[in-house]
Structures are given as C-alpha cells and as structure tokens.
N, C-alpha and C positions, 0 to 999 in steps of 0.2 A: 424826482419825488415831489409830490405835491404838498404844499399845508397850509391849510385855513387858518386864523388868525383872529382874533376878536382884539382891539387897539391895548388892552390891558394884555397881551400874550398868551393868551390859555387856548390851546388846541383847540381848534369843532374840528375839523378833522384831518387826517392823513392817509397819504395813498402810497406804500412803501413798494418798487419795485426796482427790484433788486441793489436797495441800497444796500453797500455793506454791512455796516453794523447797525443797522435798523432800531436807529436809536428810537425815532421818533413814533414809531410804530403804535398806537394806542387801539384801547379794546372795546365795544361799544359801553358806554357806562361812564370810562375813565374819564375822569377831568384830569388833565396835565398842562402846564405853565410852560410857555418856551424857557422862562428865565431858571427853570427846574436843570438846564441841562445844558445852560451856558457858563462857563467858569467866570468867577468875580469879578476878575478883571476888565470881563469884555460885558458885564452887564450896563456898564452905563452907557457900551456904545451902541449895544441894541435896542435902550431905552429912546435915547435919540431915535436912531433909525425909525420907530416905532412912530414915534410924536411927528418928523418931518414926513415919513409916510401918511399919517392921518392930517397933514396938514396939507397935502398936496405936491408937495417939493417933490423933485425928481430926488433918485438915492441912487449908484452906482451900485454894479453885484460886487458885494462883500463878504468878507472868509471871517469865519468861526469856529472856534474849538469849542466843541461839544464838550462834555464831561459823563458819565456814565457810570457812579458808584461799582458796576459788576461787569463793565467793561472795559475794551481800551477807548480811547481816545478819539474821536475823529473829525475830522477837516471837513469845511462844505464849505462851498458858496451857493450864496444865498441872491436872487432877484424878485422884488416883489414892484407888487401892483394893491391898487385899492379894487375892489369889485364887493356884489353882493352873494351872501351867502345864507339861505333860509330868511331871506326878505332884511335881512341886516347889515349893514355895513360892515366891512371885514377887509382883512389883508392875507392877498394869495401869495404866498412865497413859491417859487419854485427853488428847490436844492438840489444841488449837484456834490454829490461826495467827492471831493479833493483829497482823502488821504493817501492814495497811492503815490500821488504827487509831491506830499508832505513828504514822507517818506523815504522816497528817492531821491530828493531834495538832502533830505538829513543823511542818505549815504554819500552821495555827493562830495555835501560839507566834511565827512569824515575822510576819504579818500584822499581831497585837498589837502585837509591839513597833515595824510601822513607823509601826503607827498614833498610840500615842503619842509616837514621835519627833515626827510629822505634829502632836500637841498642844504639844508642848510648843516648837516653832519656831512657832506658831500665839499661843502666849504670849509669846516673845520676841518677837515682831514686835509682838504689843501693849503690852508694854511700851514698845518703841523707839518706836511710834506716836501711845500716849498719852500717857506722861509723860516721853518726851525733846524737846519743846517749853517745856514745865512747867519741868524742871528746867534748861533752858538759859536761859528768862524768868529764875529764879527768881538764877539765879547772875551774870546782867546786870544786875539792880536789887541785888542787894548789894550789887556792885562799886560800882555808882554811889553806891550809901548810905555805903560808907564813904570818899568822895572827900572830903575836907574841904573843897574848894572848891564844893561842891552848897550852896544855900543854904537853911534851914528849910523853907519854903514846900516846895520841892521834895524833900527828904527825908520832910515828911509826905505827900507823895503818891506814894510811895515805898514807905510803909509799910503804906499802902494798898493799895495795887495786890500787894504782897507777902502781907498777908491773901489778899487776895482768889484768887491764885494759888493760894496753900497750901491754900486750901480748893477750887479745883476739880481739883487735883491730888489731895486726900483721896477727894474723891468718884469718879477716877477708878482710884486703886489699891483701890478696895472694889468698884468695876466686872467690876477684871479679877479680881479674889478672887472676886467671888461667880459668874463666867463658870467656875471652877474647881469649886465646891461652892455650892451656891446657899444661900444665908443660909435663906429661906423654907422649900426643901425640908429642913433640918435641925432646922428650928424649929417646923414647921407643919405636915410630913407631904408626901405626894404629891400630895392631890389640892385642899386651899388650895394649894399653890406653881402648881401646874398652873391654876387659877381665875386666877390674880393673873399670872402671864405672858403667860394666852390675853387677858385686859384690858389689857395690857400694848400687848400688837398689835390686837387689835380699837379700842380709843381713836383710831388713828389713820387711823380711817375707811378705810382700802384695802381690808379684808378681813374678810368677817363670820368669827369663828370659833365653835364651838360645842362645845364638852364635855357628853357624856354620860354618866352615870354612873348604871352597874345593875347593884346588890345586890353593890356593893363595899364592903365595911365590911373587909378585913383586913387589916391591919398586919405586913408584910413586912418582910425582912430590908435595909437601907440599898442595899446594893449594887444591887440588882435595882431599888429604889424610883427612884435614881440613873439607872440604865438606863433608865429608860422614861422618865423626863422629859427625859434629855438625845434618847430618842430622836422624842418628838414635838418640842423644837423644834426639832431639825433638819430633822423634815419641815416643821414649820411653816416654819422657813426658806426652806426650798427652794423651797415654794409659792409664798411673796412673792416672790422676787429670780428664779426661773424662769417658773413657770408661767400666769401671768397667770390665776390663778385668781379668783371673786369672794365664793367661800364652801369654809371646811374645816370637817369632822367629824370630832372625837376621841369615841373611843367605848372607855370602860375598864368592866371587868364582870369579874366571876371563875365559874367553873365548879366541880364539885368538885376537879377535879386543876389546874387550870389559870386562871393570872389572861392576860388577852384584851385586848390592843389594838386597835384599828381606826381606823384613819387615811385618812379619802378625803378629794379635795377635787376643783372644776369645771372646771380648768385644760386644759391643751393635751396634759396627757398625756406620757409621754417611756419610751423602753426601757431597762428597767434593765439589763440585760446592757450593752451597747451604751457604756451609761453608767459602768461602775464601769468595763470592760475598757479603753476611752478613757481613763480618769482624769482624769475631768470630774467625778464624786463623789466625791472625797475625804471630805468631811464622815458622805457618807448611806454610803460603805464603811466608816469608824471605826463609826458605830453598828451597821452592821452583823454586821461583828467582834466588837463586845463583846455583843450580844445572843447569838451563836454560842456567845462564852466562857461566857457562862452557860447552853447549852446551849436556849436558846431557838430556838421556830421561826418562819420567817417566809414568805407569801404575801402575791403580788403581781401585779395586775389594774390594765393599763391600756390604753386605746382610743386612737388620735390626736382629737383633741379632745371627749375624753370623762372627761376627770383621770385621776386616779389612786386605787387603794385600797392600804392594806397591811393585813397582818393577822399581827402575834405571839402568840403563843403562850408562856408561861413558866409550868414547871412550878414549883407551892406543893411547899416540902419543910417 
C-alpha cells in the first residue's frame, strides 16, 4: 500500500490493495491525519520519523499499531522516502500490513507459556513423587531417634537407615536437577551428552538406538544445543513408552545455512495432527513450541506400521 504525506501527516493520498483492514483507505474530499490513527504512545515516534524524514536522515522500515475506533487493530511496517507530489514536497510511505505476524507471534507467546506452565507442574509432581516419601521416611526415623526410650541398638540402626535415605534422596534431587539442565549437556557439549543418554536407554536391552553424526564439528549457541537434546529425548521417549518400536536413528549433520536433525524409528507409526489436537502429546507439542521459538522448522513422515521420521531444520546465525 502506498501513502502520500505532507511533512505535518495529513494524507493527499492512498492506494489500498489488498490491505487488510484498510485502515488507511480515504474518499476523494476527505482530509485525514496519519497521527488520527496511530495510538499515543507511538505518536512521538512518528513525529520524529516525520521531522528526520523532512530533514534528509535515512529512517529504518518501522512497525506501528494503527488504532481504528470501529475496528481491530493493525500492525504495518512502514518505509519511506522524500519525493514530489502535485509539484510539493511530500513523503511516500510504502506499508506493508504485519498483522498476521503480530498475531501468530501472540499465539506463539501463549503456547510457550502453557507449555512451561505444563513444565514446571511436571516438576512439581516430581518433586512430590520423588522426594515426598524421602522426606516423610526421613522425618519418621528422627522422631523415633529422639525418643529416649528407643534403645542403642536401635538408634544405630536408625542412623543408618537415615544415611542411607539421605543419600538416595541426594541422588534423587540431582535427578530432578539434571531433568531441568542436563549436568553432561553443560559440561560436555551436545553431542557427548547425546552419546551418554542414547547408552543410557540402549543398556537396557529394549531398544537398539543409533546416533549419526556427519560433518558436525560447530559449536552453537546453549539455547538451541538445549533444544535439540531435549528434543530427541522426547522423541526417544515416545518411541519407548508408545510405539513399540525395536530400533531409532538420530541423525545430526549441519549444512551451510542450516544444523539438521533426523529422527526415525520402526514403530507402529502414529498422526501427528490427530495427536497434538487430542492432547495426547503434551511432551512432543512443548518441544515442538520451543523449536518454533527458535524459529526452527519441522517435517514429518509416518506410515501405520512403518514408524516414524522427523526432520528439523535450525538456522546457524
């Protein structure tokens, strides 16, 4: 969309195709004020804009929320130019409606946060489940340790049993720590913590697993590293506890623009639409959300008893 500009804001004219909400749209006759339909907040920085434009300064394309008394809302970015217009100096904006983007942005943000609500009631139950036995043991042999009527004998086996507690209660709050941030993946990188979990689950005979890895050597930013380890063992989860599969392939590799996941395994196969809409994956829609947040992409191939593949996509910046 195009719009004419006189250095005080007031339309000469508009060319509205197929902008959404056709805000800008004016009728011959009409006088209308850009500042008519930008929200308060953002009028001082159009004012600017306005004055560094008339003054020659270059201006980057910038985003504005429009306002509309009798409609919704909408997003644009906006780049202009000085030029002339019926022999006047003027400023040619061209707009570009951004609200689809806003939008999908704001579903996004909401996804995110149900999802880590979804984590962190995911930790509270682990806590409650791990070490609210621990700590209830732990607070019954006290009580009994300071009975003065308990006799030696049974005070040192007492004391006993109170190590012993304290130490699988230790080893259970480093459990649910490292379930949060993985000790290995902080310490060792992506693709040792990834060796050492896929053995982790392969040792116990159910499920061959397999890592491949080709002409990965780069060392990426935490966050993204995080991302993709949490998101194959999820698949790997899913694979074990759903699909009665009896072999997975992780396949990590980078390209120039792009580090590449690939995740198949032999299973029964299952529909992911079907799945996430049900909210029967909880787990595989979180990873799938924060892969999104990082603006990652994702395919997905599966047959009824033929497994499943995935395949991400995360651009190197």
């Amino acid at each position: 969309m195009l719009v004419i500009l006189d250095y005080s804001g007031n339309i000469l004219y508009s060319s509205h195709f197929n902008f959404s909400e056709d805000f800008l749209k004016i009728s011959p006759g009409e006088a209308l004020n850009i500042y008519d339909f930008v929200g308060k907040s953002a009028r001082q920085k159009l004012a600017d804009r306005l004055i560094r434009i008339k003054e020659g300064l270059p201006m980057p394309p910038t985003e504005y929320k429009l306002i509309n008394k009798n409609k919704a809302p909408a997003y644009i970015e906006v780049i202009s130019k000085i030029a002339t217009f019926n022999e006047q100096p003027a400023i040619f904006a061209l707009i570009r409606d951004i609200s689809v983007y806003h939008r999908r942005e704001k579903q996004l943000i909401t996804k995110i946060i149900h999802a880590e609500q979804s984590e962190h009631m995911r930790f509270a139950r682990e806590l409650h489940d791990e070490l609210g036995p621990f700590l209830t043991g732990l607070k019954l042999y006290l009580e009994e340790l300071d009975d003065p009527l308990v006799d030696r004998n049974r005070k040192s086996l007492l004391i006993e049993y109170l190590k012993k507690m304290s130490d699988e209660a230790v080893i259970k709050i480093r459990s649910v720590i490292n379930n949060l941030m993985p000790k290995n993946l902080i310490e060792l990188g992506l693709i040792p913590a990834l060796e050492k979990i896929i053995e982790r689950f392969t040792i116990t005979g159910v499920i061959k697993i397999t890592l491949n890895v080709n002409s990965y050597n780069l060392k990426t930013d935490s966050s993204l590293e995080f991302i993709i380890y949490r998101t194959v063992i999820e698949l790997i989860n899913n694979t074990i506890k759903h699909s009665g599969a009896s072999e997975a392939v992780v396949v990590l590799s980078k390209s120039t623009l792009n580090i590449i996941v690939v995740y198949s395994d032999n299973g029964k196969g299952f529909d992911l639409k079907k799945c996430l809409s049900d909210n029967k994956g909880i787990g595989l829609a979180t990873i799938l959300d924060r892969v999104e947040l990082v603006h990652g992409k994702y395919k997905f191939h599966s047959k009824p008893g033929k497994g499943i593949k995935f395949e991400f996509r995360f651009l190197i910046k």
